[in-house]
N, C-alpha and C positions, 0 to 999 in steps of 0.2 A: 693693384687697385686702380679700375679708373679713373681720370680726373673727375666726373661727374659723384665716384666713390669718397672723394679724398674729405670731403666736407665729416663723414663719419667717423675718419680717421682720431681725432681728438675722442671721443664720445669711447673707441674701443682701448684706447690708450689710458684713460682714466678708468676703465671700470676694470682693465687688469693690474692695475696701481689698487685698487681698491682690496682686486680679490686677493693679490698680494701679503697686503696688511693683512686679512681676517684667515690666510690658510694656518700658519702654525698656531692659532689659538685658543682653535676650538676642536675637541678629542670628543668622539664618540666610540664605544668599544664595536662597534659596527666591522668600521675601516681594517682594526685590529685584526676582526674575528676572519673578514671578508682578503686579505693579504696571506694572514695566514693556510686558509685554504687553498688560495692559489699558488701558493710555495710548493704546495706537491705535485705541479707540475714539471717543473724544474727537475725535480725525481723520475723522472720519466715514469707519472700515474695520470694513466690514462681516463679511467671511471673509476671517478671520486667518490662514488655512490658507495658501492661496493667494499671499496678501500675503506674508508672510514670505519662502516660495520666491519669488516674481520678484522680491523687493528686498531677500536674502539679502546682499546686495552692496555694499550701500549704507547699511545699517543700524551701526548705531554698539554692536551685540550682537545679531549673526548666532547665532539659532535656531528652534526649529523648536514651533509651541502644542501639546503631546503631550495635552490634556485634549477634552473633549466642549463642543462649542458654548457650553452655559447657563454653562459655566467664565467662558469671556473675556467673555461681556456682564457676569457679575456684579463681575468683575473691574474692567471698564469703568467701571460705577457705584460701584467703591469707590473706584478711581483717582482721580475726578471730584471725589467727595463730600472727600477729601481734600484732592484739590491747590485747592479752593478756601479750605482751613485753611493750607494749607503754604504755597500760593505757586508761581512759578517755579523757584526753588530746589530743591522738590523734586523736579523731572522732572532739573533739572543734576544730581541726588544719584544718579538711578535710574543714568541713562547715561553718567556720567562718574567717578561718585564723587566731585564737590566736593561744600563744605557738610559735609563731614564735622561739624564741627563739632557741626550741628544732629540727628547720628543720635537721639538719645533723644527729640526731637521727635516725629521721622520717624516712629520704632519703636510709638511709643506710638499715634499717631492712626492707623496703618496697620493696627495689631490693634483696634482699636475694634469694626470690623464683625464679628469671630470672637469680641471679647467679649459682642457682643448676642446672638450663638446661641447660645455658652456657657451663659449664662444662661437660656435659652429653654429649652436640650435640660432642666437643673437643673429646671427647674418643669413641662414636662410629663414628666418622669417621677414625678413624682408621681401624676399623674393615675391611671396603673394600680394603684393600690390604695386603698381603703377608707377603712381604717386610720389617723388622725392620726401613729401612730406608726410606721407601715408609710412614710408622703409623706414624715417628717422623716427618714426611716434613707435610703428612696432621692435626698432631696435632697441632705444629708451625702456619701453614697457618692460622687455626683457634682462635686458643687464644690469635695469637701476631699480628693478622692484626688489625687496626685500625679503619677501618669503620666497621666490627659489634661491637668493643669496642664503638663505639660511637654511633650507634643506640642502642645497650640495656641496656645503662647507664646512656647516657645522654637526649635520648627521651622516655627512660625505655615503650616501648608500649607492647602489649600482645602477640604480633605476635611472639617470642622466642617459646609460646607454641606452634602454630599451627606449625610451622618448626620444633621445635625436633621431633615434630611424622612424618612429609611427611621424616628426615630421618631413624626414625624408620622404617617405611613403604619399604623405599627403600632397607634399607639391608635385610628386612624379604623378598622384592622378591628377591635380588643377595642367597639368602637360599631358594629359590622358595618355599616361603609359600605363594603363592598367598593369598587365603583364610584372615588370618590374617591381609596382607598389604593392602588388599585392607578395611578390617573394620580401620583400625589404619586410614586410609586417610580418613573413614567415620568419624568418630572421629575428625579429627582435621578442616575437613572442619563445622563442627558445631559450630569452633571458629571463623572460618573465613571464606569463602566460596572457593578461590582459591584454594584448594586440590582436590576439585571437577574435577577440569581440568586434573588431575594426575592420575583418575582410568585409562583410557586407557590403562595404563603400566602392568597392569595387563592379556593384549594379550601379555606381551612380554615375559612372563613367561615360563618355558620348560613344562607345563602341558597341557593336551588337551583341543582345544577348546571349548567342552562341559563344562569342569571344568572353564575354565578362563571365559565365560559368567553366569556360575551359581555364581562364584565369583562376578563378577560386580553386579550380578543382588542380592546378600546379601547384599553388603555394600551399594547399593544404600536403600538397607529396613532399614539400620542401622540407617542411614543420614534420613531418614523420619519418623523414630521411634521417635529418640532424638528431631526432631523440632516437629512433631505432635501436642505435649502434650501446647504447644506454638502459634499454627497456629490463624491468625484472623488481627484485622485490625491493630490495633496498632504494632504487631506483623510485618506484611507485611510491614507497612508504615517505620518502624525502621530500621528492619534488612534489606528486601528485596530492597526498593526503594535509599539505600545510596550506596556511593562507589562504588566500583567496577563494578557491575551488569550495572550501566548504564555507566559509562566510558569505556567498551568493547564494548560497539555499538555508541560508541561518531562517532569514523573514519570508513568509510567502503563504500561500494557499495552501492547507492542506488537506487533499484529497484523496488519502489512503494510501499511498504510496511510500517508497522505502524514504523519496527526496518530496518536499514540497513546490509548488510551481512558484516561483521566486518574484517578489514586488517588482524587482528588478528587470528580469526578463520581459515581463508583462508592458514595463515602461520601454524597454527598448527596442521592442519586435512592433508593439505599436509608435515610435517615434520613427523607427525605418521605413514601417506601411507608410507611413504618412508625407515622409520626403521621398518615397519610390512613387507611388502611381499620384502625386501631385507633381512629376515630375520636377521635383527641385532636383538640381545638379552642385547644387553647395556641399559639395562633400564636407568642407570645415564644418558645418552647422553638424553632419551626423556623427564627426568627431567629439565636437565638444561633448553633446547630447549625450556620448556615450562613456565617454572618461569621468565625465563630473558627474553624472548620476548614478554611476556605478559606482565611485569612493564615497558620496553621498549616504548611500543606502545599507553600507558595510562598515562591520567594526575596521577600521581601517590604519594603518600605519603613517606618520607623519609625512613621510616620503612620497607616499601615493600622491600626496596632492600634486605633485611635479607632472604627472601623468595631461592633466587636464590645460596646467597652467598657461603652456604656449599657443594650445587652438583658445582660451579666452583671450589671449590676448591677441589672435587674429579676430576675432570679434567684436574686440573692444576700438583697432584701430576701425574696423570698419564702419562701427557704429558706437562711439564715446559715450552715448547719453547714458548705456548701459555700464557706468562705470563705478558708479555708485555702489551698484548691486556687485559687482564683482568683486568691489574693497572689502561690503559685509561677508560674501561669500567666505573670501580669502578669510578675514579676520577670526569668523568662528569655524570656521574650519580648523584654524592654529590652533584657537582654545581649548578644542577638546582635547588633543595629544597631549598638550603640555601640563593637563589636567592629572594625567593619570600619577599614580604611587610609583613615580619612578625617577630620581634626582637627575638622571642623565639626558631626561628630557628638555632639562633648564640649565639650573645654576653649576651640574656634574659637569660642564663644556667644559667650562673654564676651565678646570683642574690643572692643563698643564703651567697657566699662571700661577698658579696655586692649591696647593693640597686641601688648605681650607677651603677649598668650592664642594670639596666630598663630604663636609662637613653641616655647613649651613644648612638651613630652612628653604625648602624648594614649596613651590605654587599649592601641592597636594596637602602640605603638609599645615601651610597658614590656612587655606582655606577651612581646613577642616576642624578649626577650633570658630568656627561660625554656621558653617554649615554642611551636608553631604556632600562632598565632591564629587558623586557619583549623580548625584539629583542636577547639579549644574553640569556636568557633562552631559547630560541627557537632552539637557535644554538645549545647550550647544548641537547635538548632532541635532534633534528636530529641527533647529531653526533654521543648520546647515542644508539640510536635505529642505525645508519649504522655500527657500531663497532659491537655490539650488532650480528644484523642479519648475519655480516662475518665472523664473530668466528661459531656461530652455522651450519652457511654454510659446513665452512671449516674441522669441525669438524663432522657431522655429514655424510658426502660427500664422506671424504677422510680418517678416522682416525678408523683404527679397533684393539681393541687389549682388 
């Protein structure tokens, strides 16, 4: 670290003091479900896809890998890297549940590999500004907000990776490497599929457009190289048919067709016309615009919100006064997940402090001796998606710099 770095030094040292305390103590069966998967690569199982369906039967936790290939190898290697800390015990911990005992072990060496990114995403978002005091506002932002503390600790999901690289991706084009960012986005959407939606950025590049379509047109070989070798039914039925893919044509226009033309798309094919031929070169701006209105506008998973978080916070150093709206953002965005009929949303974390957390009274269940908690989650997503949409409006409309 530079000497000019060293003043950060203190700031990185408390917040892995912090992540420290909160990794053995909060369990979600996510991490569980997500290790044990990767355990069959260790087995030398190559396409998990596959595997699963013909020894659905035989397996000691019949189901189905719902992520993108680069998911279960990475998964693979963090299983490995572990269980040679853990031992036997803890593969008896994944698939049986003994060893309880040792959960805060477990918990702690198992987020390790989400705390190395953690830390990663924190220092290159520095990178996008100048400013000493621009690097220390979006390092802060990062490591001392609370809601990604609490998606990748306490629902510890995989998605940390596919976001370090969409910001990978982004500062390799603010260095206009197209080329590059656009394969790192092919890369990460083989974790997940959403980075998908992000080549476009690659027109926003200062290269010509010859280059920035031979660009698109590699990283899309990249993304079909990496699934290829995986392609088929099990395959399509897992990855393809879950999540995301069909809740982007849940809402939309319909015009006779098998799919509807999606709210979605309509907001982000017009938000891209509009930063292309007005020449803006903010690629962050068509980042944000595209992560936060697309978890916005879909039933969406806690986790997703991680997607969006770090280009707001390259927008919030750059311009503060929008930070208000980003606290409401953030805030109802959380309420609606933690709304839902599901204890491990909330008070289930706890458990490994205590069994009574499996027990008690979670958010869905007080609410609902006063009113629908489906009525107030409703409020929640619209008010998340109108907030949402006015920030990106406003920003994208009126704010150049």
């Amino acid at each position: 670290m530079s000497a000019k770095h060293r003043q950060f030094f203190p700031l990185i040292v408390a917040a892995i003091l912090i992540r420290f305390i909160i990794m053995p103590f909060f369990f979600h069966p996510d991490i569980r479900d997500h290790y044990y998967d990767g355990s069959f690569l260790k087995s030398g199982i190559f396409n998990i896809y596959d595997y699963l369906v013909e020894h659905k039967n035989e397996l000691s936790i019949a189901q189905e890998f719902s992520y993108f290939p680069l998911a279960y190898f990475s998964l693979g290697i963090f299983y490995f890297a572990v269980s040679l800390v853990l031992g036997s015990n803890f593969y008896l911990w994944l698939t049986t549940g003994q060893h309880e005992g040792e959960i805060f072990k477990y918990l702690f060496f198992m987020k390790l590999p989400y705390l190395f990114l953690d830390l990663l995403i924190g220092l290159l978002l520095m990178y996008f500004f100048d400013k000493e005091v621009e690097k220390r506002r979006a390092l802060v932002f990062w490591l001392f907000n609370p809601f990604s503390l609490i998606i990748i600790y306490f629902y510890s999901n995989i998605d940390i990776i596919p976001v370090f690289l969409t910001v990978v991706s982004l500062l390799l084009i603010k260095k206009n490497k197209g080329l590059l960012a656009g394969m790192v986005l092919a890369v990460a959407a083989s974790f997940k599929a959403y980075p998908i939606l992000l080549l476009p950025s690659l027109f926003l590049t200062q290269e010509k457009f010859y280059k920035q379509a031979l660009n698109l047109l590699v990283s899309i070989m990249v993304f079909v190289l990496i699934i290829a070798p995986f392609w088929g039914k099990a395959f399509i039925a897992s990855a393809f048919s879950s999540g995301l893919t069909n809740r982007i044509f849940e809402n939309g226009i319909d015009i006779g067709l098998p799919r509807k033309i999606p709210y979605f798309l309509i907001i982000y094919l017009s938000g891209f016309a509009y930063v292309y031929f007005r020449k803006r070169k903010e690629s962050w701006i068509f980042f944000v615009l595209t992560t936060l209105m697309l978890v916005s506008m879909v039933e969406y998973h806690i986790q997703w919100l991680l997607w969006f978080i770090p280009f707001l916070i390259v927008l919030l150093v750059k311009y503060e006064k929008y930070l208000i709206y980003a606290l409401i953002i953030l805030i109802l965005a959380f309420g609606y997940p933690l709304l839902l009929n599901d204890r491990f949303m909330s008070v289930a974390l706890l458990s490994p402090i205590s069994k009574v957390f499996l027990q008690v009274s979670y958010p869905y269940l007080f609410l609902q001796q006063f009113v629908k908690p489906e009525l107030v989650r409703l409020i929640l997503r619209i008010l998340f998606f109108v907030t949402s949409f006015f920030l990106v409006f406003r920003v994208t409309l009126n704010e150049k710099k």
